[in-house]
N, C-alpha and C positions, 0 to 999 in steps of 0.2 A: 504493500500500500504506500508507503514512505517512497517508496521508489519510483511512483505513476505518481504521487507529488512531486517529485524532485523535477520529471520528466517535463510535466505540465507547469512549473513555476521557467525552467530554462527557457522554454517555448517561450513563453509569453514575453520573458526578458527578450528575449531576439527579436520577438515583433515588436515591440516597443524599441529596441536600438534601430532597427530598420525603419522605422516612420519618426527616430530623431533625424537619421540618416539621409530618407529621402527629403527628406524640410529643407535640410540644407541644403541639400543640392540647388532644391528646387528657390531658396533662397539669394541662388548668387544671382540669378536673373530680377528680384524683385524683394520688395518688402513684406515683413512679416503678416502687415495690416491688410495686406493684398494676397496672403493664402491663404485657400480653401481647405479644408480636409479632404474632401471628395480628391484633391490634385494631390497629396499626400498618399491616401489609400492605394489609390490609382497607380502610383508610381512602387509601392510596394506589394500588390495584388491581394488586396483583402476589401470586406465590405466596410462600407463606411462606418456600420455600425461599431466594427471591430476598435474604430477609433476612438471610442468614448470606455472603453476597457482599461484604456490608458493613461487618456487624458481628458481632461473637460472640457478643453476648447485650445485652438490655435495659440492663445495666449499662453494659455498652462506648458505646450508642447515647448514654447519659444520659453518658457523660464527654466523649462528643464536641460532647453540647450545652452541657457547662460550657466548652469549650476558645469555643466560638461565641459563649457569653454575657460572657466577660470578657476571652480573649486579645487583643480589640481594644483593650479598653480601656488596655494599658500603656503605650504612648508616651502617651495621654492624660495619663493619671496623672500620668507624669512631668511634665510641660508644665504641669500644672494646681501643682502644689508646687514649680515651679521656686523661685528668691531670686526670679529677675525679679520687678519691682514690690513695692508695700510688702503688709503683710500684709491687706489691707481688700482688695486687688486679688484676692490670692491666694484666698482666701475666697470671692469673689464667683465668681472661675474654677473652683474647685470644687463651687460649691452651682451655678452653673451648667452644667456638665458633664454633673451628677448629674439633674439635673432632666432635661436633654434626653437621655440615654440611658434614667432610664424612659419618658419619653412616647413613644420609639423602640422600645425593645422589651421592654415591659408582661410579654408572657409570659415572655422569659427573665427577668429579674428575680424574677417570682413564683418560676418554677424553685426560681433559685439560693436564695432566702430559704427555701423550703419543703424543699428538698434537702440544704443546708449539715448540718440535723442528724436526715437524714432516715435509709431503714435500708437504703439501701444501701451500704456498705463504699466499691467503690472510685468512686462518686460524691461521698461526702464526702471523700477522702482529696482528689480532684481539686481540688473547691473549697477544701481546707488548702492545697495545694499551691501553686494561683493566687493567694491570699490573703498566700500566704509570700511570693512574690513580690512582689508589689503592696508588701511591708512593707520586702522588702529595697531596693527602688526610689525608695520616698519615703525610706527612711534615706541613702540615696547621694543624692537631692537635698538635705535637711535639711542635709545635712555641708556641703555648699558655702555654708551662706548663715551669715554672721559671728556670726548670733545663737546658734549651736551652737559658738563655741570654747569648748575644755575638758570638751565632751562626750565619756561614753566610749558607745564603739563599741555597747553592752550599751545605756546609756539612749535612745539615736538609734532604736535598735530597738524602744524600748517603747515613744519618741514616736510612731514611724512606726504601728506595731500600734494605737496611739489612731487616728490617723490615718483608717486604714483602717479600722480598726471603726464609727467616726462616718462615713464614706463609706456602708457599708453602710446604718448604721441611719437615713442622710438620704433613700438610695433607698425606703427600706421608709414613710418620710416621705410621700416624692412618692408612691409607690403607692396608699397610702390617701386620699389626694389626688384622682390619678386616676379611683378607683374610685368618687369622692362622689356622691350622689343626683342624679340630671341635672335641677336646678333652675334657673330661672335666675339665675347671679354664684355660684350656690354651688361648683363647680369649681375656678373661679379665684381667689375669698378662701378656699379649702383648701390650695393651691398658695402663695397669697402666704402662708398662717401657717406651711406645712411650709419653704417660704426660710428665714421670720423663726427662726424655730426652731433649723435648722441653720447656721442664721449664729451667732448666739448659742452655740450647744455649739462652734462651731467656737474664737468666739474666749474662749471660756474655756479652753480648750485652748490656745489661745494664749498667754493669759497667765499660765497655771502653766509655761509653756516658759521666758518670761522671768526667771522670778524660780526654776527649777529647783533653780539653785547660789548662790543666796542665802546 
């Protein structure tokens, strides 16, 4: 009996990854607010009905691909802003982080970037929600490392919200990157300028951190 359980919870997880699956796809041509489920079903070959098994509506489907597109990322995060190593390390761990989760998954990224201030309600609340996070996490690393005594609790947070915000707008970096006209070396000298680039806002960021409480 445990066993035709086991059999029929797997099942169902796959049809549920296969209609996050096909969303996306179907998402690089359009916004979330403009699909249907019927074009989701469609695309993975079950009935429409199938698609309320899993989810309660288009919106729910699109919070569940925000939970896929960045819930991994937070032990990163953290790891990536630890004190560990000096700030050129730290820097480097972050622009490269950033760089190998877009070349990993291109479409969630686009998502999140075209969703963040898109028109559905509780898909932007989701990506505020993760976002808060992310800001509350590198503020609880930031605190640890000595170049933050004296900090109050209120600026850590506004550092971290920088933080995070240049994370975002280094992925949106790499994306356009990715996307360069498939010539050949032109991919990769767009790749090496969007580095060069986020490296530089990173550590200018860095050094208005230093001289803060000047």
């Amino acid at each position: 009996m445990s066993h035709s359980v086991g059999v029929r919870q797997a099942q169902k997880q796959k049809t549920r990854q296969a209609l996050m699956d096909a969303a996306l796809g179907l998402l690089e041509e359009q916004s979330l607010s403009s699909l249907g489920l019927r074009e989701v079903t469609r695309a993975v070959g079950v009935a429409p009905t199938a698609f309320y098994r899993h989810f309660r509506s288009t919106a729910d489907l699109g919070v569940a691909l925000v939970e896929e597109a960045l819930g991994s990322l937070h032990p990163m995060i953290r790891t990536t802003v630890s004190p560990a190593g000096g700030s050129e390390e730290r820097i480097a761990r972050a622009v490269e982080l950033i760089a190998g989760h877009v070349a990993s998954y291109p479409a969630h990224v686009r998502f999140i970037a075209r969703e963040r201030h898109g028109g559905v309600q509780p898909v932007r609340e989701a990506i505020r929600e993760q976002l808060a996070r992310f800001a509350e996490e590198v503020k609880a690393e930031l605190a640890k490392d000595p170049v933050s005594e004296g900090w109050s609790d209120a600026d850590l947070l506004v550092l971290a919200g920088l933080y995070v915000d240049q994370m975002l707008a280094t992925g949106s970096l790499f994306l356009e990157a990715l996307e360069a006209p498939e010539t050949p070396g032109t991919s990769e000298e767009a790749r090496r300028r969007a580095a060069a680039t986020a490296t530089r806002q990173m550590r200018l960021i860095g050094l208005g951190r230093r001289h803060w409480l000047d």
